[in-house]
N, C-alpha and C positions, 0 to 999 in steps of 0.2 A: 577381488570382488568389484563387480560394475557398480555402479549408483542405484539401482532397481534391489538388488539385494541387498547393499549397504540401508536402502529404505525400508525396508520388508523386516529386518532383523533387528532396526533401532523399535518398530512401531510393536516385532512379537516379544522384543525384551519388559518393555515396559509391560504390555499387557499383562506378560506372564508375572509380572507385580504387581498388580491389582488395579490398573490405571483400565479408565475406560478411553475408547476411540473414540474420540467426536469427529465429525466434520468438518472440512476445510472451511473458513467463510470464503465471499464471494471476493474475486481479488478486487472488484468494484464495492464499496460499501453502499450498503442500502440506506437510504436517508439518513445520511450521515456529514453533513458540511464542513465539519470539521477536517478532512482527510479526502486527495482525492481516492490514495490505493489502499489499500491492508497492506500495512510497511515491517509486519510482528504476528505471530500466532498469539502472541496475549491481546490482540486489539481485538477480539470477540469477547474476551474474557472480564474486559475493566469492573464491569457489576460484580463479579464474581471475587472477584480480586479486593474489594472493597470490602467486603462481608455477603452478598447475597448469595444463598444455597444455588448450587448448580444441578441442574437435573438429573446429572448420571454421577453425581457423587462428589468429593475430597478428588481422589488422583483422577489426571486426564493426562492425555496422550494423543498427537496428531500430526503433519507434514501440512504445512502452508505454503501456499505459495503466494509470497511476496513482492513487492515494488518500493523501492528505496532511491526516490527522485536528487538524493543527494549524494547518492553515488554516480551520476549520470557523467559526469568530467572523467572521473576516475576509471571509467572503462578500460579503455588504451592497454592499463597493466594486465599482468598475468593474475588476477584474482579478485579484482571487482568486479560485480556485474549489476545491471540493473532490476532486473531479476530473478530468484532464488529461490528453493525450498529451504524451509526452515523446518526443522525439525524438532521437535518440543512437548515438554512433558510439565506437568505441574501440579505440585501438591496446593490445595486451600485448607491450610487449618490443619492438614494431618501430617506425615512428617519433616523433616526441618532436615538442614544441613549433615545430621547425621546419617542417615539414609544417600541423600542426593551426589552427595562425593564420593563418597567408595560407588557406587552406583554407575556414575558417570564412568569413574575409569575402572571398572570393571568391564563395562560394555565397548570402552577405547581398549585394551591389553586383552580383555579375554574373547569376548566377540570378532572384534575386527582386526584384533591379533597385532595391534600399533605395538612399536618397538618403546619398550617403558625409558629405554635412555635417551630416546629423542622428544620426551614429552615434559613441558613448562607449565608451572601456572603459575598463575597473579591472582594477589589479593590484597583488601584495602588498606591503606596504609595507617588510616587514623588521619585524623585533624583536629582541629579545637572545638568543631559543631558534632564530631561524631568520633567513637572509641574506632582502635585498629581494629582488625577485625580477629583476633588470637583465635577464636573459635571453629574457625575454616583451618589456619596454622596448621591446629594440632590435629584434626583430622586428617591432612594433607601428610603430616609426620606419620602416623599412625600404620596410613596406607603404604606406604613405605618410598617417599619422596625422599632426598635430602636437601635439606636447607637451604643450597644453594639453589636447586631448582624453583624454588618457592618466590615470587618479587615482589614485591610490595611497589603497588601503585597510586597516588591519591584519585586518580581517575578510576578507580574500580569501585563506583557507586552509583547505584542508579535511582531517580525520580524523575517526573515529567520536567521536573523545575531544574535538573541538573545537580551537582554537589551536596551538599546537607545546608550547606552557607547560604544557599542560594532559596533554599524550600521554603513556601512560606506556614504557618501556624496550619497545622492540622495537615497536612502533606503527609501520604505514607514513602515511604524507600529503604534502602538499604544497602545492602555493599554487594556485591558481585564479585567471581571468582571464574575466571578465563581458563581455558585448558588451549594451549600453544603447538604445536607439532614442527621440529626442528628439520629444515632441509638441509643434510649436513655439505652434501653436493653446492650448495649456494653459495660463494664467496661473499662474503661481507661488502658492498659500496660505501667507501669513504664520505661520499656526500649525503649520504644519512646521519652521520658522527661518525664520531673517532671507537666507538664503544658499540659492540649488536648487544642489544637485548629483546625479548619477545614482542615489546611493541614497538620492533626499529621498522623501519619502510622498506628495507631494500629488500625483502624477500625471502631471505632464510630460515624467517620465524612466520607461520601463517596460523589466523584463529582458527580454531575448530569448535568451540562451542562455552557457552559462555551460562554462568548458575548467578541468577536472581535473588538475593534475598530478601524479601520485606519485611523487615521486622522492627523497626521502626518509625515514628508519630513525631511531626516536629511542632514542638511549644512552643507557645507563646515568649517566653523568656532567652529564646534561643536554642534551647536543649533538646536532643530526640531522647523518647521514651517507646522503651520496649514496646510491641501488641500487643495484645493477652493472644489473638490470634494471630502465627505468620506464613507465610505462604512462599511457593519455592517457585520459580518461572524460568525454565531453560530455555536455551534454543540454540542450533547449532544446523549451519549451511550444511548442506547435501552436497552440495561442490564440491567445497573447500574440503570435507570429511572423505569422500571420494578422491580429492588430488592426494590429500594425506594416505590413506590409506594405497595408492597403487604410489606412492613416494614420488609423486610429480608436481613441481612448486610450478606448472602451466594450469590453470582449472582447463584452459580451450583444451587443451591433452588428453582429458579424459572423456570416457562413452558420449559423454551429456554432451559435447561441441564435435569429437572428431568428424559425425559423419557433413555438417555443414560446412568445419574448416577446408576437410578434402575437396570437399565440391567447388568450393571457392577459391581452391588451387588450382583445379580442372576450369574454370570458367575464366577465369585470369590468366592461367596460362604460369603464373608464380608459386614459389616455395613459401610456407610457414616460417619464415626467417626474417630476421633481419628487420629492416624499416618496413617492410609487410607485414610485419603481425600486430602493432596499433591497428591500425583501419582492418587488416579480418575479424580480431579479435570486436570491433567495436558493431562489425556489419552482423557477425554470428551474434552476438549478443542482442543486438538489437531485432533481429528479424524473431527471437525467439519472444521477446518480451511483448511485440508488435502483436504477433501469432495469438497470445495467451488475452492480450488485451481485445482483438480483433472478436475472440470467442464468445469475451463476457458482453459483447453486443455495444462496445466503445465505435464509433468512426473518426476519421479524419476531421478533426474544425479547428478553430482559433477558440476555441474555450477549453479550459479543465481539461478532464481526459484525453478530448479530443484533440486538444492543443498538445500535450507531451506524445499523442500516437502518433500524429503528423511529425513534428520534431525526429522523432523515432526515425520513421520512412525517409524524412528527407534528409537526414544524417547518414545512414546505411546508403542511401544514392548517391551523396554526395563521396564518400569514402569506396564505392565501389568505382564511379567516375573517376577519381583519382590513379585505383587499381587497372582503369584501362580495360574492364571486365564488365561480360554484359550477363544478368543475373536473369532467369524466367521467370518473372513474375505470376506467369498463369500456373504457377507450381504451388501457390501461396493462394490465402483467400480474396474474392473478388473486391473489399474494399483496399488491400494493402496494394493490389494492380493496378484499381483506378488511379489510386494516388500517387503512384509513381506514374504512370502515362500521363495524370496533369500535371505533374514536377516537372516530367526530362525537357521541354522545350525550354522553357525557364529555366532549368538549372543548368544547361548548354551555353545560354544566353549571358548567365550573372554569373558561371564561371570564368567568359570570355569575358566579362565586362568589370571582373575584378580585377584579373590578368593587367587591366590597362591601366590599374590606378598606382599613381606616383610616389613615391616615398612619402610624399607633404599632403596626399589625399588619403593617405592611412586612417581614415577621422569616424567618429560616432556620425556626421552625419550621412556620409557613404557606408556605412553600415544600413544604416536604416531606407538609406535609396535602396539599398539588396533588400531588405526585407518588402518596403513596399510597389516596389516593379517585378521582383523576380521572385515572392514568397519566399528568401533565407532568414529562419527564425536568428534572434540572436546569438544565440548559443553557437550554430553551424558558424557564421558569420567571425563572430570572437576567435572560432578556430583557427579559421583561415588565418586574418591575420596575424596570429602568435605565430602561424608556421612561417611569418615573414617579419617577426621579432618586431611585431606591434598590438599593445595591450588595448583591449579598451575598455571604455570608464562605461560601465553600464546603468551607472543613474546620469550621466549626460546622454546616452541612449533613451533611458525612458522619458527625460526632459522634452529630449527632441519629438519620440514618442506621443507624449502627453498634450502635446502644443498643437503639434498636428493634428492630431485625430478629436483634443477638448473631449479626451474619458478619463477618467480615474481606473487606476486601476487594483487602489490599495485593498478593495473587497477581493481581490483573487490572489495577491501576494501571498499571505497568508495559507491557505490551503496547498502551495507547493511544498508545505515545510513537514508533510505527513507527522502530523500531532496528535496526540490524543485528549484535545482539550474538550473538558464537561460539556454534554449539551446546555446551550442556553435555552429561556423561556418562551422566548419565539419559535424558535426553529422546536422545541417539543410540541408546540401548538401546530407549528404546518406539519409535523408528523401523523397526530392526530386527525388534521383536517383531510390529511390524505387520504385514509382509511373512510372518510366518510363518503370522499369526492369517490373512490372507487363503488362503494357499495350505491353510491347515487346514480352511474355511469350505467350500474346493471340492471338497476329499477327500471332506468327511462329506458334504457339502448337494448336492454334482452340481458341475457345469464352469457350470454357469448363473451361480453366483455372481461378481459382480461389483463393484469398488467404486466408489460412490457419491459418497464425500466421505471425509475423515479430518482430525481435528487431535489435538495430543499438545502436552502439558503436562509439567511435571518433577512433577504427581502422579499422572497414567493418561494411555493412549491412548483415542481415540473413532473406533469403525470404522463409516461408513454402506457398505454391499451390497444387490444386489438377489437378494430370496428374498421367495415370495409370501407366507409364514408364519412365526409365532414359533417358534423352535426347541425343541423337549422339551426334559425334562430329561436323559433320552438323551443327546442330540445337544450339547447345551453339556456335556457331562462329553465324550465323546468328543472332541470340539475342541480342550478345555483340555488334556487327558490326550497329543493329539498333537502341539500344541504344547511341551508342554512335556518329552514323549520326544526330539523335534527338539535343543531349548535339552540335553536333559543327553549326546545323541550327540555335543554340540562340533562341527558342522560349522562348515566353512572357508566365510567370505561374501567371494566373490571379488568386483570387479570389474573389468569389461572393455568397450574404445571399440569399439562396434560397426556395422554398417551400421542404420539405423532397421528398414528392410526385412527385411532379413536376419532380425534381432533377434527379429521380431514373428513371423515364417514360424517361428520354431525354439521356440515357445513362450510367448516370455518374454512377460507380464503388462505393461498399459499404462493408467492413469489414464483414462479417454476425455474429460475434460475441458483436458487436457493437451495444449497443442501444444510438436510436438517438433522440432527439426533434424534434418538427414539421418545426423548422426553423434550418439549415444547414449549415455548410459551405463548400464548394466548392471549388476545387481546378481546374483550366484546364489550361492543356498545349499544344498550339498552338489546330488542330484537333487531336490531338494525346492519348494525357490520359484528364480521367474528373474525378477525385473521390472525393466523401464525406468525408472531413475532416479537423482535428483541424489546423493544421501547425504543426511548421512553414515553410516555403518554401522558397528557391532561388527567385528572381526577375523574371530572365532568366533563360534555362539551360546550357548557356555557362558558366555559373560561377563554376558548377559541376565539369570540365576541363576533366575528363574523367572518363572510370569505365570499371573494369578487372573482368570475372569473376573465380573465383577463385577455387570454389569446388562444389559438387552437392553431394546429400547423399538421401536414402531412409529414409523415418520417420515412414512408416508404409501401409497399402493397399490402395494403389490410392493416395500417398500423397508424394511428394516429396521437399527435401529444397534446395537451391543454398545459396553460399555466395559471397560478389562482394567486391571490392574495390574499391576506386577510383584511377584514374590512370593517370599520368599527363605528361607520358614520351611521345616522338615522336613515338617510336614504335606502329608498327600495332598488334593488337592481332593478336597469331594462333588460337584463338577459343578451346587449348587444356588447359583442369581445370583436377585438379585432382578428381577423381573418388571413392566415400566411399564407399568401397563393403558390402553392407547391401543386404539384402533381400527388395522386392518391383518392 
């Protein structure tokens, strides 16, 4: 079975049990600060998951496609990647571990026809903050495992906070239970241990899908306590299920990489062996993840997304440079070409210009001379020289960093680490203010106006819309002035589960990059804005207090961005923002 039917028969098994199909989300989150990519099929689901009813029901069922920026080192091997489809199903509240394991390997033995004696799992071991998990055991016995296949892990637990030790009062988690697939072809490397077991490194043991259980609440006192409601959250790689399944412990081996690995033998001129399969494996990996980010309307910059896309590109450059291989970039879309045609002089340049540096110049700060004469992020940089058995210390990097340039950088730290931490009160407010800044944008500018992109930060929101020109000064004083009439009338920001259909015929406002489910949610405030979306929102909009706008910039033909703040002094706007003189 290729990967297309491997996905096609996880998504009709579930259904044919009663789970409904939802939607991918957007592998960018929509005003979401917390995270730059969707790193999980449950990072749509958190409300859900907490107790709030979901529209199409208890069981769901979907294929995500994910970005996991802490796998980005780890490429090189035969089975990381940066990103993946996830594959995932989920009970809320209906049924529990009894169901989800015979289920699981039903669908691994009977569907995809995996060989039952090459199949491992894990589950939790117990600790002093939380019981073993005997409950998973005996189903596992049941199904017809034996014992020794079974392992107990103390890491087979999951919460946002980590272990049970670690969760604090009120935290939900639970223990988790791994399904493993045996490469018996693998020989064991000694330098993983002396001992393989399913979570050894060297290879012989690869995940294939991994069962969530939340069913427990942690006390105050230290103890977890059952839910009265628990919930089940799988997920399980499409690769990885796919290498298993055609029994190749390569992910690059199967349908999903061969036909770019081939190409990248034919443009190289080299074989898939050997000291050449790090750097294909990391140029194939990377141009696919580029591709998918390229799509969801990400470009090239030094911030957030667009700082890990560039990385992306000039990694797969710099490792195809290595390979002595010249790659068509106009085969690829037009921002992943510009950016390598403004790489390759510079990256010619700071290859030759590492080449020259001395045992005793191995240093953080000729690192950062690459990054600022010749654009190599750190990461590409670090690489290099490890492959010349020198490490480096990457907070004397950011020192040297931080000295130079006199920026902080601790607000974007944080957001590499794909988290799912609670919105906070601010950033709910710029969520809010945005929905209003949009519905403001179409009053003054026409019904044309449409949005583009957005993200929000706890220090401004960033609105992209489509308008063929920069706005007067008129026109951003008129904006701000109605927004912020809006915020001091107090209007009530309801929400309501609606048909999608319906929803859209009756006015309300929708993302177009956005796919939705048949059932909605709904945001209106007062008559003023209605749009389709997740939250979470203000009450009212007087709690916003106020909103400044700040800057306005061209992004591109017919497309413009503003940025706003909130703003809580007695002064009146002048309506005068600053101006980003771009082209558009």
């Amino acid at each position: 079975m290729d990967s297309s039917e491997i996905r096609e028969s996880y998504l009709k098994f579930f259904q044919d049990k009663g789970h409904a199909l939802i939607p991918p989300a957007p592998l960018v989150p929509a005003d979401d600060p917390t995270t730059l990519f969707t790193s999980a099929g449950m990072q749509q689901l958190v409300p859900y998951l907490k107790g709030e009813p979901h529209p199409l029901g208890k069981r769901l069922v979907d294929c995500q496609q994910s970005i996991r920026l802490q796998d980005l080192d780890a490429v090189a091997d035969n089975r990381h990647l940066s990103l993946f489809e996830m594959l995932g199903n989920w009970s809320l509240g209906d049924y529990f571990k009894e169901k989800q394991l015979p289920w699981i390997w039903e669908f691994y033995t009977q569907v995809l026809k995996l060989d039952k004696a090459r199949l491992y799992v894990t589950v939790y071991k117990g600790s002093s903050a939380a019981p073993r998990d005997d409950e998973s055991v005996e189903i596992w016995r049941s199904i017809g495992l034996p014992k020794e296949k079974i392992i107990f892990y103390e890491d087979n637990w999951w919460s946002r906070a980590g272990g049970p030790e670690k969760m604090p009062a009120g935290e939900i988690g639970g223990p988790d239970s791994e399904v493993f697939f045996e490469f018996t072809q693998v020989k064991h490397n000694p330098k993983f241990g002396k001992i393989c077991h399913p979570n050894c490194d060297c290879g012989r043991f690869l995940e294939i899908g991994n069962s969530v259980f939340l069913q427990y609440e942690k006390q105050t006192d230290g103890s977890v306590k059952p839910l009265p409601n628990k919930n089940v959250d799988f997920g399980g790689g499409l690769e990885r299920i796919t290498a298993a399944v055609n029994n190749e412990p390569d992910v690059f081996k199967t349908d999903i990489f061969q036909p770019m690995i081939a190409h990248l033998e034919k443009v190289t001129g080299k074989e898939y062996a050997g000291s050449n399969r790090p750097p294909m494996r990391i140029i194939a990996d990377h141009l696919r993840a580029a591709t998918a980010m390229i799509k969801e309307g990400v470009e090239p910059s030094n911030k957030q997304q667009g700082y890990v896309l560039r990385r992306l590109i000039r990694r797969s450059a710099v490792k195809m440079r290595q390979l002595k291989g010249v790659l068509d970039t106009n085969d690829f879309p037009k921002e992943f070409h510009d950016e390598v045609t403004r790489f390759k002089t510079n990256l010619d340049r700071g290859l030759k210009e590492f080449d020259k540096l001395a045992p005793d110049q191995m240093n953080e700060l000729n690192a950062f001379n690459l990054l600022q004469t010749y654009g190599f992020p750190f990461e590409i940089t670090a690489e290099l020289f490890k492959q010349k058995g020198f490490d480096l210390d990457r907070r004397k990097f950011d020192k040297i960093f931080a000295d130079h340039q006199k920026l902080s950088r601790t607000a974007s730290v944080g957001m590499f680490k794909g988290g799912l931490a609670d919105q906070s009160e601010i950033t709910t407010k710029y969520h809010t203010a945005t929905h209003l800044l949009q519905a403001a944008l179409r009053q003054v500018l026409g019904q044309h106006v449409h949005q583009e992109g957005s993200n929000i930060t706890s220090e401004r929101l960033r609105f992209d819309f489509s308008h063929p020109q920069a706005l007067s000064e008129a026109e951003l004083k008129q904006v701000e002035e109605l927004i912020n009439q809006k915020i001091k009338d107090d209007l009530a920001v309801v929400k309501t589960i609606e048909d999608k259909d319906a929803a859209l015929q009756s006015g309300a406002m929708a993302f177009f990059r956005e796919n939705y489910p048949d059932k909605v949610s709904v945001y209106t405030i007062g008559d003023f804005s209605k749009e389709l979306c997740g939250g979470p929102h203000v009450g009212s909009t007087a709690a916003i207090g106020g909103v400044k706008l700040i800057k306005q910039e061209a992004i591109g033909a017919g497309k413009r961005r503003v940025y706003a703040v909130l703003n809580y002094g007695p002064k009146k706007s002048t309506g005068k923002i600053h101006h980003q003189r771009s082209a558009g």
